[in-house]
N, C-alpha and C positions, 0 to 999 in steps of 0.2 A: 306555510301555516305552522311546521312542527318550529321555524325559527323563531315564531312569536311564541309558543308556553316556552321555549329554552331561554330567550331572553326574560319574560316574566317570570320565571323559576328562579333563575340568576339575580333577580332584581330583589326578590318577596327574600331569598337568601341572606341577603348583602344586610335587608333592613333587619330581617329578624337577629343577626349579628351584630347591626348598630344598636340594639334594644339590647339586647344580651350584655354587649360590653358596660353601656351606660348604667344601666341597672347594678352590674357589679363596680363598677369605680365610684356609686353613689354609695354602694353598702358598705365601702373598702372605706370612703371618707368618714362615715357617719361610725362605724367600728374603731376606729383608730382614731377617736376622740374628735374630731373637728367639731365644726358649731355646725347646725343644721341648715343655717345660711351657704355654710362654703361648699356642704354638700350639695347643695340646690344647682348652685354654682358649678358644680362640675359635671352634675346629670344633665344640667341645659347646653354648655359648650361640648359635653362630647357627644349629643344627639346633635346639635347642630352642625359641629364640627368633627367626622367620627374619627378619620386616620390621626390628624391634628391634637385634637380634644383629648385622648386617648394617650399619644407620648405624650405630650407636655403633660399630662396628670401623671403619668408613671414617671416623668422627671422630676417633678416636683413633691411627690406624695412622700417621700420620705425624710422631709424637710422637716 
């Protein structure tokens, strides 16, 4: 029993960190001039895709 809240703890962690990042690399696009399209754009790939979605925007973001 105590391994199911440690894994649901782990889990509820992970997402509210996927939400945290996406949220910031959408402010970071929308701040640094982008169209509010490319923003959109990078809030939906890195909740979709968080590890992924996330470098490729820090590789790309200072283009």
């Amino acid at each position: 029993m105590e391994w199911i809240f440690i894994f649901l703890l782990g889990g509820f962690i992970l997402f509210l960190l996927n939400i945290i990042t996406s949220i910031w690399a959408y402010r970071d696009a929308k701040r640094s001039g982008k169209s509010p399209e490319y923003a959109l754009i990078v809030l939906i790939a890195t909740i979709v895709f968080p590890i992924v979605g996330l470098i490729v925007y820090i590789i790309i973001r200072n283009d």
